[in-house]
C-alpha positions as CSV (number, residue, x, y, z in Angstrom):
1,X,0.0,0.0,0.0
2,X,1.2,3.7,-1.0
3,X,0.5,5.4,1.9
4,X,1.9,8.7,0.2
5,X,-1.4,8.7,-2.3
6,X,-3.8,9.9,0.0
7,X,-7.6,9.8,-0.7
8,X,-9.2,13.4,0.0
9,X,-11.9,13.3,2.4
10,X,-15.2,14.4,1.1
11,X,-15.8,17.5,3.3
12,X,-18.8,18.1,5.7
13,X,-22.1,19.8,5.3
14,X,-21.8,23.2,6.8
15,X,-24.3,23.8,9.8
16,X,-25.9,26.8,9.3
17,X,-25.6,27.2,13.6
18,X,-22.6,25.2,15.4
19,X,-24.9,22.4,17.5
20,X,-23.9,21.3,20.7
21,X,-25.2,19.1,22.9
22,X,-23.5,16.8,25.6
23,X,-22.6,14.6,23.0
24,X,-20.5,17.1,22.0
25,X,-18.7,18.2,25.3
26,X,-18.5,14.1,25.6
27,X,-16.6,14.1,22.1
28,X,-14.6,17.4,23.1
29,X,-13.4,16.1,26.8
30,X,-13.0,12.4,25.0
31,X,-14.7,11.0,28.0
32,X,-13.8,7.3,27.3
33,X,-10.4,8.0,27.4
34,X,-10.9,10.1,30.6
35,X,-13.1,7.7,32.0
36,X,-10.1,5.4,31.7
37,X,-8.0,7.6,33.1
38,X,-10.1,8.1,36.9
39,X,-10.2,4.3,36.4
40,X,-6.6,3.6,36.6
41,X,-5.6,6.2,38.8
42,X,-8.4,5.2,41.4
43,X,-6.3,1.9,40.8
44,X,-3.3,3.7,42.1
45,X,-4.8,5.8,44.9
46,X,-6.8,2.9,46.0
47,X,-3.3,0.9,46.2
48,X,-1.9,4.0,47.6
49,X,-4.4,3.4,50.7
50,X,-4.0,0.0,51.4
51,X,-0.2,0.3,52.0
52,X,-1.0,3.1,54.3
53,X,-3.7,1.5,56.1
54,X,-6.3,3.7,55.3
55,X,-9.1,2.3,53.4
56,X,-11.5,4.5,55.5
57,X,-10.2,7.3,53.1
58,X,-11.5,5.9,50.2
59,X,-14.8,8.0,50.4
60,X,-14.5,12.0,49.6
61,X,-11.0,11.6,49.6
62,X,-10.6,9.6,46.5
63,X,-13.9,11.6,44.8
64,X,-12.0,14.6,44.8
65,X,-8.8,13.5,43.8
66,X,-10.0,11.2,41.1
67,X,-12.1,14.2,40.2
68,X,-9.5,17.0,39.8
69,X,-7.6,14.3,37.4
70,X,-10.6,13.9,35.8
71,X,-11.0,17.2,35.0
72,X,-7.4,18.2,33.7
73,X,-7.2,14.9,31.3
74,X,-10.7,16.7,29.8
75,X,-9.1,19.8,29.7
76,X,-5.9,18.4,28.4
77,X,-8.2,16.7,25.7
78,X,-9.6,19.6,24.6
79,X,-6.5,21.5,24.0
80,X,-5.3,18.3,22.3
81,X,-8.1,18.8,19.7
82,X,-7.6,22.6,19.2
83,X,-4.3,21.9,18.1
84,X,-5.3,19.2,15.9
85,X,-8.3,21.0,14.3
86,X,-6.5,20.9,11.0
87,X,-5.4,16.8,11.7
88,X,-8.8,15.8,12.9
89,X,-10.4,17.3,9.8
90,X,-8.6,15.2,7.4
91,X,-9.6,12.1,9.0
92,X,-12.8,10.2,9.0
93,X,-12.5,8.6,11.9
94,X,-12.3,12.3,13.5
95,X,-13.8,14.8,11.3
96,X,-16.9,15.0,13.8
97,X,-15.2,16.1,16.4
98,X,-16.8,19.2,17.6
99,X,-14.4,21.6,16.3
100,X,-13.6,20.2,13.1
101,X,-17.3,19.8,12.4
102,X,-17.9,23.5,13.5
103,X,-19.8,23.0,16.4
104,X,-17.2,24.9,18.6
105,X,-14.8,27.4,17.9
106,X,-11.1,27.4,18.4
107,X,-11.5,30.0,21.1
108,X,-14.2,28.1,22.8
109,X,-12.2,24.8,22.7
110,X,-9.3,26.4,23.9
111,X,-10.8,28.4,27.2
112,X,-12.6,25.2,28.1
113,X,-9.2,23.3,27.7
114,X,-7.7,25.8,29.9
115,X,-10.0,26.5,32.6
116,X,-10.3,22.9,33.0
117,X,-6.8,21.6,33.2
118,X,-6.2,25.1,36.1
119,X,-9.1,24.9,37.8
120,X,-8.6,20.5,38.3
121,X,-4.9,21.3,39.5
122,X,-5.9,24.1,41.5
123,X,-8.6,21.6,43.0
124,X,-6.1,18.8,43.1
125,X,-3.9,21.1,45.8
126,X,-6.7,21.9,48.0
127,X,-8.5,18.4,48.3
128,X,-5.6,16.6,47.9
129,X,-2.0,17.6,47.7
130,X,0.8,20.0,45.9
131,X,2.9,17.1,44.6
132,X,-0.2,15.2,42.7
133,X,-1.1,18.9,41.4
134,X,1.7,19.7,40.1
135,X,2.7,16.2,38.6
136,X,-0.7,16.6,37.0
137,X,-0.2,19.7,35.6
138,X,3.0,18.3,34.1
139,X,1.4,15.6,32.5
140,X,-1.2,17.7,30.9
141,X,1.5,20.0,29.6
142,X,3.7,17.4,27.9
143,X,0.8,15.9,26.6
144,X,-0.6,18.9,25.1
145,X,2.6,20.9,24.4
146,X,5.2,17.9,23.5
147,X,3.4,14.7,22.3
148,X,0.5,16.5,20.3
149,X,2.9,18.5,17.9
150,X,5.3,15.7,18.1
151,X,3.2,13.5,16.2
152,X,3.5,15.2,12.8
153,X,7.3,15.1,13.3
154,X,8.3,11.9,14.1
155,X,7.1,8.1,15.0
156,X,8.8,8.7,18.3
157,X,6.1,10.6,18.9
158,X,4.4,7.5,20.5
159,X,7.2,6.7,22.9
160,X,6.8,10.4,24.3
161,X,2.9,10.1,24.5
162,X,3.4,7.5,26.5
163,X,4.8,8.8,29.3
164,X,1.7,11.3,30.1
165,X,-0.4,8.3,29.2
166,X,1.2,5.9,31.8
167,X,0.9,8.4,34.8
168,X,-2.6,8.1,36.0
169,X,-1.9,5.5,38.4
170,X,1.0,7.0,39.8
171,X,-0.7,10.7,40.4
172,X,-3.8,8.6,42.2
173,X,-0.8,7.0,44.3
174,X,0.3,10.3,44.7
175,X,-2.4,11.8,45.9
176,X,-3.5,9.2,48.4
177,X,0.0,9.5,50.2
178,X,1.6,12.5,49.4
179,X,4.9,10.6,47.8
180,X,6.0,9.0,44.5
181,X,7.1,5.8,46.0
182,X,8.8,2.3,44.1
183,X,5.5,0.4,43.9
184,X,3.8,3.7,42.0
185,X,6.6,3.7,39.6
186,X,6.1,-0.1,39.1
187,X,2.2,0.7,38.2
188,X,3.2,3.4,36.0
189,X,5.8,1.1,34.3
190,X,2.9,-1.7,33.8
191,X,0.8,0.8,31.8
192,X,3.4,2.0,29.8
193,X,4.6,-0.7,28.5
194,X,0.7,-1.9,28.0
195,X,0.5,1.0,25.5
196,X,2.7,0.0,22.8
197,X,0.7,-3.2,21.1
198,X,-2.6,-1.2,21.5
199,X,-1.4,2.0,20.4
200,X,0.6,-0.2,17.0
201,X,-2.7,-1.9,16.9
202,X,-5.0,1.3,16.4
203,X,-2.2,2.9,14.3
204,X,-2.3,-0.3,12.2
205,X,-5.8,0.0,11.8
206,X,-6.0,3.7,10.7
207,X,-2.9,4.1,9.1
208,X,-4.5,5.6,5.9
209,X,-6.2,8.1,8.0
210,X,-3.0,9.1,9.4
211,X,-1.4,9.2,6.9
212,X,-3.9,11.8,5.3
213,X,-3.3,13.8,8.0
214,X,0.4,13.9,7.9
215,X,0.5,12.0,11.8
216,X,3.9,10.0,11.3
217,X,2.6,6.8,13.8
218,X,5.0,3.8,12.8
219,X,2.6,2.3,10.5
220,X,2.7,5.7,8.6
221,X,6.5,6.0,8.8
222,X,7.5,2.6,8.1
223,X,4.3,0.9,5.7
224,X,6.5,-2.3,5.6
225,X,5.1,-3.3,9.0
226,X,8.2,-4.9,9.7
227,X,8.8,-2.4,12.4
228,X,5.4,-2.4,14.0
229,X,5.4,-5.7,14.2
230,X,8.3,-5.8,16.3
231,X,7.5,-3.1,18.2
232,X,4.4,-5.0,19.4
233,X,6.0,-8.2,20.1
234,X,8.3,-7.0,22.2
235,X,6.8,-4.1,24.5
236,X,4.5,-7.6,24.9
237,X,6.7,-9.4,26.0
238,X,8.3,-6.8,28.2
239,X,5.2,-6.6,29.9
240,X,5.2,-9.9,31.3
241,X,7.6,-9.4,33.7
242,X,7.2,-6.5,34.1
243,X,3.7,-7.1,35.2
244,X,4.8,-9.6,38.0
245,X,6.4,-7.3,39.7
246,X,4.2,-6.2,42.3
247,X,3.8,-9.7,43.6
248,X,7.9,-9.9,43.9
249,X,7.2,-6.2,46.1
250,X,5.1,-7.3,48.5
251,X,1.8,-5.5,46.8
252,X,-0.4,-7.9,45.8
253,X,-0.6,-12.1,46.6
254,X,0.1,-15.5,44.5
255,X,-3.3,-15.2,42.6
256,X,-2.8,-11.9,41.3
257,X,1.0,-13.4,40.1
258,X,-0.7,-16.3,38.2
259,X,-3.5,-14.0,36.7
260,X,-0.9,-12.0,35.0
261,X,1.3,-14.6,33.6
262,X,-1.8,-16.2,32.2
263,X,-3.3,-12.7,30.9
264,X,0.7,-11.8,29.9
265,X,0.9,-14.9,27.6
266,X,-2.3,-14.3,26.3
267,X,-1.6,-10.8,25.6
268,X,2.3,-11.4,24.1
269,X,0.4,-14.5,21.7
270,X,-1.8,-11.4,20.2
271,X,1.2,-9.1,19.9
272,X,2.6,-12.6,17.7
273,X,-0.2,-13.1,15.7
274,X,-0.1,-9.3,14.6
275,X,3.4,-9.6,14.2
276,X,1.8,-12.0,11.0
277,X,1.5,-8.1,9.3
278,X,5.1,-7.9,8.1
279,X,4.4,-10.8,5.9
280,X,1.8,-9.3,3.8
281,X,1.5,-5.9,4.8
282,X,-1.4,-4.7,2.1
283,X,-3.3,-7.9,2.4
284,X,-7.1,-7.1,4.3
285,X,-6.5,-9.9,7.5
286,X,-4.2,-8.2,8.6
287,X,-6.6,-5.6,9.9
288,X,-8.6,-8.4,11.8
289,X,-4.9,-9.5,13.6
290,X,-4.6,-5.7,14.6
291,X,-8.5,-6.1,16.1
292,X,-7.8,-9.4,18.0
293,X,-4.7,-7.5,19.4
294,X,-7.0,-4.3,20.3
295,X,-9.5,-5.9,21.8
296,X,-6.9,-8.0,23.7
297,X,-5.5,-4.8,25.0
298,X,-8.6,-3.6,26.7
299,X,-9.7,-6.8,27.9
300,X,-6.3,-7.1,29.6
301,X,-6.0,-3.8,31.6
302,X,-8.8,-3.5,33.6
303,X,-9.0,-7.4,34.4
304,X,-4.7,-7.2,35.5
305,X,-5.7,-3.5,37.7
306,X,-8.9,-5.1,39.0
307,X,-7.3,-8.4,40.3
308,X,-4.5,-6.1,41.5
309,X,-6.6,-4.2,43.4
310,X,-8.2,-7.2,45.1
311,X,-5.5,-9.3,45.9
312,X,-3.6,-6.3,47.0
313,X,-1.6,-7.2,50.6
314,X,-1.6,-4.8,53.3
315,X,1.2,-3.7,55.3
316,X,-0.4,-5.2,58.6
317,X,-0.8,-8.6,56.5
318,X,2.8,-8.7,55.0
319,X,4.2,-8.5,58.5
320,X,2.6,-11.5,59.5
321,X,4.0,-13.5,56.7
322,X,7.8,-12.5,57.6
């Protein structure tokens, strides 16, 4: 496939008045991707409390923190999309976003990005703590201001997004105990390594979109597939033990250890299945290996943090054993 001929998208109706609607705040804040991001740093803050002891502050504690996050990934979201009004436009799978579409205006999109990412930081450092607010703040900032006009420059652009993409769990550690500890490093390591078969996977599967729009994901940059495919296969198979590493700390017990090697194997046979692209990269089933490895992906993360979660080992509990 010559990814260099690209296809002109046939351009929208124009609405005679922008309409919005909460569909299209939902579509500006990307709430699924937000929603993913409370869920994984709850996993971390709720972690955060069992290795202090204080699962009583899971109530209003953990609302506001996971709250304040919540509301700077939106905001961050939104900026994300101002900048990429010109991006989103030339892809289908994005040309309905509210400000391509015309349903919001840059300014609009940009004072809602704003206020959004401040005013969760801000609320962050009163409800919860300066460290979590400011390490929030950071991660909105690269995100927005590194990884988002890195992506028309270079394929590394992926590795960089990552790192924003892999701290939720550490800033809900963070602000459940006022620290960046070892085991909230481990949690961010797990979910960055996670991202690298589903991001190749999604980038596999839009790859002519991209392309359109000048993003330079791997697929984009290197069409042979060769490079994706490895890519996959081995961030996979990093993750395996990687993944076991919070059993070998002390932070969760033996079933959570076999739950991941069995969801790890699963997950790295996937990641070698799509690898199957390099062999006939134009050829239609390879789209359907990049699907099984997507929906792999998100089977895999919430089942590995959810088991974490409940077979984490408190402090109290890890004495005993000694």
């Amino acid at each position: 496939m010559n990814l260099a001929v690209q296809t002109k998208v046939p351009p929208l109706p124009e609405a005679a008045v922008p309409k919005q609607s909460v569909r299209t705040y939902s579509e500006l804040l990307k709430l699924r991707v937000t929603s993913m991001v409370v869920a994984t740093a709850f996993a971390g803050y709720y972690l955060g409390c069992i290795r202090s002891n204080e699962g009583s502050s899971l109530s209003w504690a953990a609302f506001h923190a996971m709250l304040g996050i919540g509301l700077a990934s939106g905001g961050a979201a939104a900026l994300n999309q101002v900048l990429e009004k010109r991006e989103d436009s030339l892809m289908l799978r994005t040309r309905r976003r509210p400000i391509p579409a015309g349903d919001m205006s840059l300014l609009q999109g940009t004072i809602i990005g704003v206020a959004l990412v401040v005013g969760g930081c801000l609320y962050l450092a009163f409800f919860a703590n300066a460290i979590a607010a400011v390490l929030t703040l950071l991660t909105a900032a690269s995100y927005v201001l590194v990884y988002t006009p890195m992506k028309t420059r270079s394929p590394w652009a992926t590795f960089v997004g990552a790192v924003p993409g892999a701290m939720p769990p550490l800033l809900g550690w963070v602000a459940a105990r006022g620290v960046v500890e070892w085991q909230a490093v481990v949690l961010f390591a797990i979910l960055f390594v996670w991202q690298f078969p589903h991001f190749e996977s999604i980038a596999w599967l839009y790859r002519e979109d991209y392309a359109r729009a000048g993003i330079l994901m791997l697929p984009v940059a290197a069409p042979d597939g060769r490079a994706v495919a490895r890519e996959a296969v081995v961030y996979a198979a990093l993750l395996l033990p990687v993944s076991l590493v919070p059993t070998l700390m002390h932070m969760a017990g033996d079933i959570y250890f076999i739950i991941a090697i069995v969801f790890g194997l699963a997950y790295l046979y996937y990641a070698l299945s799509f690898s199957r692209i390099a062999n006939a990269p134009d050829a239609p089933i390879t789209k359907k290996y990049a699907r099984q490895l997507l929906r792999m992906s998100v089977i895999y993360l919430p089942i590995l943090f959810g088991v974490l979660m409940w077979n984490a080992i408190p402090p109290a509990r890890i004495l005993k054993l000694q």
